[in-house]
C-alpha positions as CSV (number, residue, x, y, z in Angstrom):
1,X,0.0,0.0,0.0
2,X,1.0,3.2,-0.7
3,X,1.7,5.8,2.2
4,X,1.5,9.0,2.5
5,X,4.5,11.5,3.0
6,X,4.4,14.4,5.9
7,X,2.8,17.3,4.2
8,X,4.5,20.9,3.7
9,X,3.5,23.8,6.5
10,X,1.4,25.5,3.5
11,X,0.0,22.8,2.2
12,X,-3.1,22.6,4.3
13,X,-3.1,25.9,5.5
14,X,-4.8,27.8,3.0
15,X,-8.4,27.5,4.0
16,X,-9.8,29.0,0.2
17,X,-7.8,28.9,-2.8
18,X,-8.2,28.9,-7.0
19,X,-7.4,25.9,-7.5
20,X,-5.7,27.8,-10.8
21,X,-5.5,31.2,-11.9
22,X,-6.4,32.2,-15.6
23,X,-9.5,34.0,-17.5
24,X,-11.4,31.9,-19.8
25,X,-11.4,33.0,-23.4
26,X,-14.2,31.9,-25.9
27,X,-11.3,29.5,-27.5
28,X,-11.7,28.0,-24.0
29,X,-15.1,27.7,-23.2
30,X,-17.2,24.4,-23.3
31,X,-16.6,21.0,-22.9
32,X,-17.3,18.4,-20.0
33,X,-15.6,18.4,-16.9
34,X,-16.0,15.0,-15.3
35,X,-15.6,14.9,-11.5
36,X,-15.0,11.2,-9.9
37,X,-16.8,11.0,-6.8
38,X,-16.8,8.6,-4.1
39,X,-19.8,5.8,-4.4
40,X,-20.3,5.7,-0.6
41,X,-21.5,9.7,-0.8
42,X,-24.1,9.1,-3.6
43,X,-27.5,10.6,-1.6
44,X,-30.8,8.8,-1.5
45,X,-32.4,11.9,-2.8
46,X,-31.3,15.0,-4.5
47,X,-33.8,17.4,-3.2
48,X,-32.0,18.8,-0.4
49,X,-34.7,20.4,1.6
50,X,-35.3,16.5,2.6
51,X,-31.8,14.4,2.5
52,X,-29.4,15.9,4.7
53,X,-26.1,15.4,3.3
54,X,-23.2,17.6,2.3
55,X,-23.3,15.7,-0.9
56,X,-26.9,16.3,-2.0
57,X,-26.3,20.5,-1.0
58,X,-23.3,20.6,-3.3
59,X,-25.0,19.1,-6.1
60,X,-28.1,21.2,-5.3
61,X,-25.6,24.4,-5.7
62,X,-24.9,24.1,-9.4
63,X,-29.2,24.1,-9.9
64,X,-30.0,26.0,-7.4
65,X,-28.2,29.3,-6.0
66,X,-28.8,30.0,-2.3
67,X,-29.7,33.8,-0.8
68,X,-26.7,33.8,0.2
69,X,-23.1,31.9,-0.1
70,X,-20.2,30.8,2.0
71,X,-17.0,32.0,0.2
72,X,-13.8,30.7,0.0
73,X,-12.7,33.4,2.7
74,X,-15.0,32.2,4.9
75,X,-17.4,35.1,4.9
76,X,-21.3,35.3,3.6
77,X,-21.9,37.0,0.4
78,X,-24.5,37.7,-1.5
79,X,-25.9,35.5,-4.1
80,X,-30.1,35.9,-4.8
81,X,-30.1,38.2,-2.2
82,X,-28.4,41.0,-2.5
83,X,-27.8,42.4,1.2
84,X,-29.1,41.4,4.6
85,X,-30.0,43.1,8.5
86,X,-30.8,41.3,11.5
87,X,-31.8,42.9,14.9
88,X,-29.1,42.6,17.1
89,X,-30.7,38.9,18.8
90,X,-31.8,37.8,15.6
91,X,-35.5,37.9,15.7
92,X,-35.8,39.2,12.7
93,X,-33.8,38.8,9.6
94,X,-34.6,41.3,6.1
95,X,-33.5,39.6,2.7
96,X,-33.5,41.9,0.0
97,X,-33.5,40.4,-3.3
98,X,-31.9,40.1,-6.5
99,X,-34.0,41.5,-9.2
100,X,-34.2,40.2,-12.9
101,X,-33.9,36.8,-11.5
102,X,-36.3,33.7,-13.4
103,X,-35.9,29.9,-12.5
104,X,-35.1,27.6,-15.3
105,X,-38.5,26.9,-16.2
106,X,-39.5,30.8,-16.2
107,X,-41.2,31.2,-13.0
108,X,-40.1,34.6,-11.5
109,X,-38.0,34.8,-8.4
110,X,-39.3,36.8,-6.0
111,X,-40.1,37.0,-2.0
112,X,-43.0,34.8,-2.6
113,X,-41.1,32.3,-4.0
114,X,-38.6,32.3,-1.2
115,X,-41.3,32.7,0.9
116,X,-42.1,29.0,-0.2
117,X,-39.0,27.7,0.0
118,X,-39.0,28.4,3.9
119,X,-42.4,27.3,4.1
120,X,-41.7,24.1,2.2
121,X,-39.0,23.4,4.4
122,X,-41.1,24.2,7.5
123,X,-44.1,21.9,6.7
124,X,-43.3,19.0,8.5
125,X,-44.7,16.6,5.5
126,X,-41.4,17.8,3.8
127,X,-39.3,15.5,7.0
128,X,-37.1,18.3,6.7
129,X,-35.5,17.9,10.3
130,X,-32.1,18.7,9.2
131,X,-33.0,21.9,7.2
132,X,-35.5,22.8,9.6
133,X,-33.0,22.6,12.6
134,X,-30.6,25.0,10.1
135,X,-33.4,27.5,9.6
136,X,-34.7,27.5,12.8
137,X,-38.2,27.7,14.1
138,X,-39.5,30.4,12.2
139,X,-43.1,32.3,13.4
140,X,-43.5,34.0,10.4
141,X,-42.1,34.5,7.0
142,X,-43.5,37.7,5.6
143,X,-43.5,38.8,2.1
144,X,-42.7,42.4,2.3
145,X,-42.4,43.4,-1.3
146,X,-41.9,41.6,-4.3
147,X,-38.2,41.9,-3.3
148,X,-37.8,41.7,0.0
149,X,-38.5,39.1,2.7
150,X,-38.9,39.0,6.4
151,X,-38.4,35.8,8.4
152,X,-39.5,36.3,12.4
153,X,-38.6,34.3,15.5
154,X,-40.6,34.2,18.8
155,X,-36.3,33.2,20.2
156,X,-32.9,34.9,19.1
157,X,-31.7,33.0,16.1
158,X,-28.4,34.3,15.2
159,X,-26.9,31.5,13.1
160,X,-29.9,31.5,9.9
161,X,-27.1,32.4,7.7
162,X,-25.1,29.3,8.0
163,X,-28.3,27.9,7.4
164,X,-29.7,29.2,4.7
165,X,-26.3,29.2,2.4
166,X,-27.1,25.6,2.2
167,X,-30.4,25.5,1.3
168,X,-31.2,25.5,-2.1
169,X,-34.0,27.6,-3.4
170,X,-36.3,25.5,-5.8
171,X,-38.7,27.1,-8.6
172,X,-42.6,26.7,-6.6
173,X,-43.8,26.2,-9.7
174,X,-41.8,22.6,-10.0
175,X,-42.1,21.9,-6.7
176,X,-45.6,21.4,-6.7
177,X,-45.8,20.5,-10.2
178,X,-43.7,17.2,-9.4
179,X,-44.4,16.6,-5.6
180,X,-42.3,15.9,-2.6
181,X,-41.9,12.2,-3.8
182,X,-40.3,13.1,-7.5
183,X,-39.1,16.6,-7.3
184,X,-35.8,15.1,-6.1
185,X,-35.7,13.5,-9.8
186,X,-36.7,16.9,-11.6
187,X,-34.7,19.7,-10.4
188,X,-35.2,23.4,-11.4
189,X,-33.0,25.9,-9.6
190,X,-31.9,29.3,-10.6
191,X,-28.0,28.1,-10.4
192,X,-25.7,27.9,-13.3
193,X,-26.6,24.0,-14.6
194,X,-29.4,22.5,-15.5
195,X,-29.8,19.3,-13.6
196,X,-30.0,16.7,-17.0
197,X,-30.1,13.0,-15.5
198,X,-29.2,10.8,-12.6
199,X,-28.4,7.5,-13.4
200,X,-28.5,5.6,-9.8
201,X,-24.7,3.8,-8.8
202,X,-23.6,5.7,-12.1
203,X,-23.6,9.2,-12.3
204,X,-25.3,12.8,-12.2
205,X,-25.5,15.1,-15.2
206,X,-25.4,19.1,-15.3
207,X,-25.5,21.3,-18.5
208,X,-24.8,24.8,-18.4
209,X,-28.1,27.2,-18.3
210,X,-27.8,29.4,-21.1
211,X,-29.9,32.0,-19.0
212,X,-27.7,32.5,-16.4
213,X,-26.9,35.8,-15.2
214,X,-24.1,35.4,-13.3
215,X,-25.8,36.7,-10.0
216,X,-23.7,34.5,-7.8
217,X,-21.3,37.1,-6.1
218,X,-18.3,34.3,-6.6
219,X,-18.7,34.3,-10.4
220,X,-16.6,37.1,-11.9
221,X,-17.7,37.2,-14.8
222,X,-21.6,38.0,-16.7
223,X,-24.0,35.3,-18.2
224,X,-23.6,31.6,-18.1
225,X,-21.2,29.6,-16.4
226,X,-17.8,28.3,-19.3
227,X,-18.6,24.7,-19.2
228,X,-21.2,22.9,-20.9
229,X,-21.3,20.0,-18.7
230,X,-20.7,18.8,-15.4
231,X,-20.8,15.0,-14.7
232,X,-20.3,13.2,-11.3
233,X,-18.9,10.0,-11.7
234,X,-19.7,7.3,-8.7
235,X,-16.8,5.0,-8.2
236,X,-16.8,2.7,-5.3
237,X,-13.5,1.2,-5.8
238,X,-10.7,3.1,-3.5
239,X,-8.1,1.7,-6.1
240,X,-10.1,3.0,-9.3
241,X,-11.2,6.2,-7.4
242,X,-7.4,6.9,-6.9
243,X,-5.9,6.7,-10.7
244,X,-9.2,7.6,-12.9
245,X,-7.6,11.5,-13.1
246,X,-4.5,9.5,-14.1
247,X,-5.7,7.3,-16.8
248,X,-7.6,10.4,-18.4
249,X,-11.0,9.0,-17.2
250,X,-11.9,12.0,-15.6
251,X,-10.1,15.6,-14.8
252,X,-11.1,15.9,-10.9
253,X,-11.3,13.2,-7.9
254,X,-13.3,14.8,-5.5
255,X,-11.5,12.7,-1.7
256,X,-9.2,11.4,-3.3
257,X,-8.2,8.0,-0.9
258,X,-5.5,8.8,1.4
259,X,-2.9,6.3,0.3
260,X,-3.1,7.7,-3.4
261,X,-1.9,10.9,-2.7
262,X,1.8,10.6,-3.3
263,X,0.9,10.1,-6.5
264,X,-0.4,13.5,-7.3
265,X,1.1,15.8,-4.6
266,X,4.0,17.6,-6.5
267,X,3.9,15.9,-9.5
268,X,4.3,18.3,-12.5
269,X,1.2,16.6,-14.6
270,X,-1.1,16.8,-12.2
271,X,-2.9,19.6,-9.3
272,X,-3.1,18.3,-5.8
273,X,-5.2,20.2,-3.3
274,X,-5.1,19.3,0.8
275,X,-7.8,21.2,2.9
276,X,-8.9,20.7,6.4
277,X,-11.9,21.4,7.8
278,X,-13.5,22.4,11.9
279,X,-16.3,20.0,12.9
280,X,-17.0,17.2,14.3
281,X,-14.1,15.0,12.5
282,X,-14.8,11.2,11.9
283,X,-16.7,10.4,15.0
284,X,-19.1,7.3,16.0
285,X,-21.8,8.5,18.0
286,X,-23.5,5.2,20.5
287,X,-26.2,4.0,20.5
288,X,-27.4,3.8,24.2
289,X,-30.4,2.4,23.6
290,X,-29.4,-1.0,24.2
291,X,-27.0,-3.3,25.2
292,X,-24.0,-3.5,25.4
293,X,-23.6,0.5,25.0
294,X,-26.5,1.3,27.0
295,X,-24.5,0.4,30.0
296,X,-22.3,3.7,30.3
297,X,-18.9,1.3,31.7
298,X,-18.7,-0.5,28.6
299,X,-19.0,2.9,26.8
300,X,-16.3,4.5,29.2
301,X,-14.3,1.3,28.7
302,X,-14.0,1.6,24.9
303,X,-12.9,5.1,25.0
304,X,-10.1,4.0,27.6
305,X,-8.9,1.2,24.4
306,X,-9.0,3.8,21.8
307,X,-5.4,4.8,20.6
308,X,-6.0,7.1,17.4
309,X,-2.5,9.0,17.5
310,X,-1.2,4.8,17.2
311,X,-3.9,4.8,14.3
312,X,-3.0,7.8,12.6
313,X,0.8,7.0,12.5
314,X,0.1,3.4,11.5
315,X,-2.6,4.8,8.4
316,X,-2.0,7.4,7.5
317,X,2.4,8.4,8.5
318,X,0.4,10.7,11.3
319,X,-0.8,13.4,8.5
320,X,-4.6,13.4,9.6
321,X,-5.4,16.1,12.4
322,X,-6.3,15.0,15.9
323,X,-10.1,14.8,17.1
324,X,-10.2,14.2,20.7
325,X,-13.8,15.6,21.3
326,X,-17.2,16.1,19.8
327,X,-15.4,19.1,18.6
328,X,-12.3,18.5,16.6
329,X,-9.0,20.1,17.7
330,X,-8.5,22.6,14.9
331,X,-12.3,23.7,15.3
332,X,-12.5,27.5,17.4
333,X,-14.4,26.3,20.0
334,X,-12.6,23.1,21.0
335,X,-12.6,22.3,24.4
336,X,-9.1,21.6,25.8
337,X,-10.1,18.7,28.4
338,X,-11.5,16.7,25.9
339,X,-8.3,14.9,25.6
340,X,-7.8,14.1,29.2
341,X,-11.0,12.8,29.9
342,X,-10.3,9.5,28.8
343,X,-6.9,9.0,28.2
344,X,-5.3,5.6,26.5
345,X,-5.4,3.5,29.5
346,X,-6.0,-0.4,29.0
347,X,-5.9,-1.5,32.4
348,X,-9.1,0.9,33.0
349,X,-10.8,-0.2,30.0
350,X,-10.7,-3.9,31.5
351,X,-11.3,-3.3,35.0
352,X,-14.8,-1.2,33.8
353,X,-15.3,-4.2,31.7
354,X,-15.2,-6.2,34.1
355,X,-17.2,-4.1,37.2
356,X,-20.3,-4.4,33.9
357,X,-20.7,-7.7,33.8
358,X,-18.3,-8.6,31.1
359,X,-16.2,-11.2,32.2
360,X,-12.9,-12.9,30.8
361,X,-13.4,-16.0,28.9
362,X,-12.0,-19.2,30.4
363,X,-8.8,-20.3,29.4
364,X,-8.4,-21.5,26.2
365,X,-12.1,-19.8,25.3
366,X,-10.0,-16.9,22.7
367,X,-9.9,-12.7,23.9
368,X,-13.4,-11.6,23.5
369,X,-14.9,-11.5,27.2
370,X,-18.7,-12.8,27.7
371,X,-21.8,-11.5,29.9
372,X,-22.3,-12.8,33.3
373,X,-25.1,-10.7,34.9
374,X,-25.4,-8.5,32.1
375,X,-28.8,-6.9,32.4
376,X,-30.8,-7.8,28.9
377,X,-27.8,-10.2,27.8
378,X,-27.7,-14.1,28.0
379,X,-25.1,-15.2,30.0
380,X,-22.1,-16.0,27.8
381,X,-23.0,-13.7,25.0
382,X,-19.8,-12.3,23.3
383,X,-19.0,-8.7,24.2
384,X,-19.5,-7.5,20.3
385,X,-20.1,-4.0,19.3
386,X,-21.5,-3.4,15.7
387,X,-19.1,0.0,14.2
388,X,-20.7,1.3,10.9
389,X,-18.8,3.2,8.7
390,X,-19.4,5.3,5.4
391,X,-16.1,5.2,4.6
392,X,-12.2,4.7,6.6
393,X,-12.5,1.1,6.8
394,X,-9.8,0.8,7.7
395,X,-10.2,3.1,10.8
396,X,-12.4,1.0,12.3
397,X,-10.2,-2.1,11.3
398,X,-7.3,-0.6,13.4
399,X,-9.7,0.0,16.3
400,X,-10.6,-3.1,16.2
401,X,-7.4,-4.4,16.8
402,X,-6.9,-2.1,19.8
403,X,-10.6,-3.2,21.1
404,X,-9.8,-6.8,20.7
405,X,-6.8,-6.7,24.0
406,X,-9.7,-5.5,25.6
407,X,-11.2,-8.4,25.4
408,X,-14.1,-6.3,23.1
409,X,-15.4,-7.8,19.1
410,X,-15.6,-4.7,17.1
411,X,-17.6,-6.0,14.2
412,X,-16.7,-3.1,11.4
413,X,-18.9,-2.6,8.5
414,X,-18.9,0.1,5.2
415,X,-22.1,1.2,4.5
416,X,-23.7,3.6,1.9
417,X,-25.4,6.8,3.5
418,X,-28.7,5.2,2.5
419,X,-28.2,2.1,4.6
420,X,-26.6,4.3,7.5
421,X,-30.0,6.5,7.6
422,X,-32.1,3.5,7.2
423,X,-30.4,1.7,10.2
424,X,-30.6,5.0,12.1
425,X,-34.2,5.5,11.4
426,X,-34.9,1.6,13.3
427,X,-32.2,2.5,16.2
428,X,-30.7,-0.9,15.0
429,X,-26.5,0.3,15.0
430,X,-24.1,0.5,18.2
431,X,-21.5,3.0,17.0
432,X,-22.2,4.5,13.9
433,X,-20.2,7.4,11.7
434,X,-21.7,10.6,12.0
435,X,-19.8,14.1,10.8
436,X,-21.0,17.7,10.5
437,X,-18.6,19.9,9.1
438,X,-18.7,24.2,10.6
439,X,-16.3,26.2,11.9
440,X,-19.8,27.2,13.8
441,X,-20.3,25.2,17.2
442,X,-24.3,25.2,15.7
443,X,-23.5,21.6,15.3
444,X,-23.8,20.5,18.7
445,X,-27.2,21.7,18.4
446,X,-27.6,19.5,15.5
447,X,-26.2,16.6,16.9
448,X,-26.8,16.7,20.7
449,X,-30.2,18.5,21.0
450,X,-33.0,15.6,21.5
451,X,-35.0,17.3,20.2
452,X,-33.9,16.5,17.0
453,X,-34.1,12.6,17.4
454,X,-36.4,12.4,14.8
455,X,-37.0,11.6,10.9
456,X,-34.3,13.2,9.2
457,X,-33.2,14.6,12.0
458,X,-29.4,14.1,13.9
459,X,-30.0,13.5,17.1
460,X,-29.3,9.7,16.8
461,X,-27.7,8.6,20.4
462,X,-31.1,8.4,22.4
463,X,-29.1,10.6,24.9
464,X,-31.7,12.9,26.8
465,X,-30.6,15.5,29.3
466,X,-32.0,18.4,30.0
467,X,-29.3,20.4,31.0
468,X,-27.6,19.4,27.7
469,X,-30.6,20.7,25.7
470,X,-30.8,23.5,27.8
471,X,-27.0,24.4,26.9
472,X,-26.7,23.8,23.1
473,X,-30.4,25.5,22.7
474,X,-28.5,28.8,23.6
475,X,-25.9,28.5,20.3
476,X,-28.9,29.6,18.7
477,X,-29.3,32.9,20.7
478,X,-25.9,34.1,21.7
479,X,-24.3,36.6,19.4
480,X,-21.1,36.8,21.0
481,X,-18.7,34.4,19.2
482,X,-16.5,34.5,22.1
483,X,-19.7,33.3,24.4
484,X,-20.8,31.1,21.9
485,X,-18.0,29.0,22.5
486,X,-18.1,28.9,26.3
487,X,-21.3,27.2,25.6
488,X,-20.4,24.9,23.0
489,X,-17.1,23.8,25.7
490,X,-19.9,23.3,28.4
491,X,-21.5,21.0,26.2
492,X,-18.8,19.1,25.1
493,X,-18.0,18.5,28.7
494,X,-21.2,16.8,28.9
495,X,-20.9,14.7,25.8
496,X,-17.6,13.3,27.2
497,X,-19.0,12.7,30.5
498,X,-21.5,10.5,29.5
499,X,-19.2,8.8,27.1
500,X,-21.4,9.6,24.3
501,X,-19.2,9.4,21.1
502,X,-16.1,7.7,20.1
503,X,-13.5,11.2,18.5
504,X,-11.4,9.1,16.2
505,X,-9.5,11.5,13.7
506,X,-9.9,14.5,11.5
507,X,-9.2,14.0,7.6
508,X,-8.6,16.6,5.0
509,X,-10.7,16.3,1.4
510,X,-8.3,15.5,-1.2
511,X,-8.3,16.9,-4.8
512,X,-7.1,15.3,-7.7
513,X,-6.4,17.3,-11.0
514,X,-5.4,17.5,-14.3
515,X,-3.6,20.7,-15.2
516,X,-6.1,21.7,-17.8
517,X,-8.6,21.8,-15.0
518,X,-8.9,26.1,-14.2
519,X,-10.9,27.8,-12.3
520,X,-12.3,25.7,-9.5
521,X,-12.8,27.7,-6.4
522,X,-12.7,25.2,-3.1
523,X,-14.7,26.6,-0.5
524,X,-14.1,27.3,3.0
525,X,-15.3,23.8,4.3
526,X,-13.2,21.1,1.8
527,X,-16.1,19.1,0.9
528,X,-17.5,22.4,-0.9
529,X,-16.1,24.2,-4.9
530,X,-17.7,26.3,-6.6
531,X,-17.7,26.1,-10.7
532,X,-19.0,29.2,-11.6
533,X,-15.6,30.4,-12.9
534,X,-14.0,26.8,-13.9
535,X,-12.8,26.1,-17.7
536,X,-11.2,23.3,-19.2
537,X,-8.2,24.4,-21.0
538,X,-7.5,23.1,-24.7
């Protein structure tokens, strides 16, 4: 296998970039720009007012411009709306709108066609738990004229914008023409591609919209976007995934696998882009629902085993970024005692083991330890804990190893996001790979808030406490980003007390390129470009 090299200071510092500088002439306009993605990230559905994946909003934003974007600086700017006030606890929020605007299919955008979006996402036959949690609850979204929009809270919302730069706005008049069960196949936006096909395990197809204006404040330059096609490639082999840029099958890999990327980083023929990324890294939440997790010693115990720095070295030559907390270590509002709440210690792990029920099998009877006492658990039952995975296999594989001198059967499985969701949805997991990605600690709220422990919703642990609620409810209120992250390290304390998650590691998003690729803009979260400005060269 290949491994990876230690990477330069600079290389994963810049947190927005062109991937390459240059104007587009008309000699260089056109073509198709072919994007491998990874298979495991293909959504259930497209519409992304109902999935809640980082996936389905990036595909969403080449149909469908936002009010507003996320640039690659890391500030909001304007994109159908054209400016924005707030009173100072976020009550009330005033979108003024960009005029001259249609949808794909001609219906005008106005404030009574965002005024649908937000109640489209409000309704809760849309199961829009995820969008709904970003937009907040809303008492009333008023049209004030036919450009401007006012969205009321009865509570402080301060966050909407981080929000609402993922939500896609959709033409009403498709909408309702195709219904909440097929819209997701018949996209119409007012982005710069027309959404043309997607073929299931295969791919998705954008054309350019010849109607585009250019309203997107990252475009810099008028009408439609340079290419005339955009198509996302699903490959679920790691070893194809890693050399289709290199056998000319497509021009970008989109998380590029980590052991490929001595292959592209520095070499002359190719582009090679590192970026990392605050959030929650590549955690497992638990399931504490039911045995053997619901019993908080055997949670305790398994954070005692976990040794991710020996993980990361082994992997990955120690180039991934530390996550010791529901907070990853580069995000702002890390809490510095996350790492010394459970620190590597083996002979705790067994001992806690041991005080649940879990006892060491009889000589001769192999590591794994069995249940004597366990409360819902056969005597003799194998200790086994179920750890699903979208993708870093071999993650878990390496914790399982560590698990196993325990005297613990980590049983690791890689599932798509439809399976994970599905297994979510019937409570039927034990660990299972969550991630957010924000350099806002409005995650937690996502995550931790039981409220949320519903259909579409993140809130998957079964973890109720008050007091938790309680303290990620107010990263909703508090404008201060200095308070703001008092709160979210109160509430991490809390998570880490009750053993809720398992913080493994942080990865960056690799990109694979051929040179002629120009003009891709990567976001200020990694797993988010923009193509407005992109051109293949000839």
């Amino acid at each position: 296998m290949t491994r990876m090299t230690k990477f330069g200071a600079g290389l994963l510092a810049g947190a927005a970039m062109w991937m390459a500088a240059g104007v587009a002439s008309a000699q260089t306009q056109g073509g198709t720009l072919v994007i491998a993605w990874p298979a495991i990230q293909e959504p259930a559905s497209l519409d992304g007012h109902i999935d809640p994946y980082q996936s389905t909003w990036m595909f969403n934003s080449l149909v469908a411009d936002p009010l507003v974007i996320l640039a690659p600086d890391g500030t909001y700017k304007p994109a159908l709306a054209t400016s924005w006030t707030s009173t100072p606890d976020g009550r009330e929020w005033v979108f003024k709108l960009r005029s001259g605007v249609k949808f794909q299919d001609g219906t005008a955008f106005d404030a009574a066609a965002v005024k649908y979006n937000f109640d489209r996402v409000l309704d809760p036959k849309t199961a829009s738990a995820q969008m709904r949690s970003d937009v907040g609850p809303i008492k009333s979204v008023e049209v004030v004229d036919a450009l401007t929009v006012k969205l009321v809270y009865d509570t402080p919302w301060v966050t909407l914008l981080d929000g609402v730069r993922r939500m896609p706005i959709w033409s009403p008049t498709a909408a309702e023409k195709h219904g909440l069960a097929n819209f997701g196949r018949n996209l119409v936006g007012a982005g710069p591609f027309l959404f043309a096909e997607w073929v299931q395990n295969d791919r998705i197809v954008f054309k350019r919209w010849a109607d585009y204006g250019g309203w997107n404040s990252i475009q810099t330059h008028q009408g439609p976007a340079y290419l005339d096609q955009v198509t996302i490639r699903f490959i679920g082999e790691a070893a194809v995934l890693g050399s289709v840029v290199k056998t000319g099958n497509a021009q970008v890999t989109f998380g590029l696998p980590a052991r490929f990327v001595d292959e592209y980083k520095g070499k002359p023929n190719f582009q090679f882009v590192a970026k990392d990324q605050s959030g929650t890294g590549l955690q497992h939440v638990m399931n504490i629902r039911i045995p053997p997790l619901s019993d908080i010693r055997v949670r305790r115990a398994i954070l005692h085993a976990a040794d991710m720095k020996a993980a990361n070295e082994l992997l990955y030559d120690g180039v991934y970024a530390p996550s010791e907390g529901p907070l990853n270590n580069n995000h702002p509002c890390f809490w510095e005692g996350n790492p010394k709440v459970y620190p590597n210690d083996l002979n705790k792990a067994r001992a806690l083991l041991e005080e649940a029920g879990w006892k060491a099998p009889a000589a001769g009877q192999g590591q794994i330890r069995v249940a004597r006492g366990v409360a819902g658990v056969a005597d003799g039952t194998p200790l086994k804990v179920r750890y699903a995975t979208l993708h870093h296999k071999e993650l878990g594989e390496a914790l399982q190893s560590q698990l196993r001198r325990v005297g613990i059967d980590l049983v690791v499985e890689q599932v798509p996001g439809p399976v994970q969701l599905d297994r979510v949805r019937r409570r039927d997991f034990d660990l299972m790979f969550e991630r957010q990605r924000s350099p806002d600690p409005l995650i937690l709220d996502q995550i931790w808030n039981s409220k949320w422990d519903q259909p579409g919703g993140w809130a998957w642990t079964g973890f109720k406490n008050d007091t938790l609620d309680a303290t990620v409810d107010k990263l909703r209120s508090i404008p201060d980003p200095k308070a703001r992250c008092e709160v979210a390290k109160e509430a991490q304390k809390i998570i880490m007390e009750n053993a809720l998650m398992l913080p493994t590691l942080s990865d960056p998003v690799f990109f694979a390129m051929t040179p002629k690729v120009k003009g891709l803009q990567v976001g200020a979260e990694g797993n988010w470009f923009f193509l407005n400005n992109a051109w293949l060269e000839r």
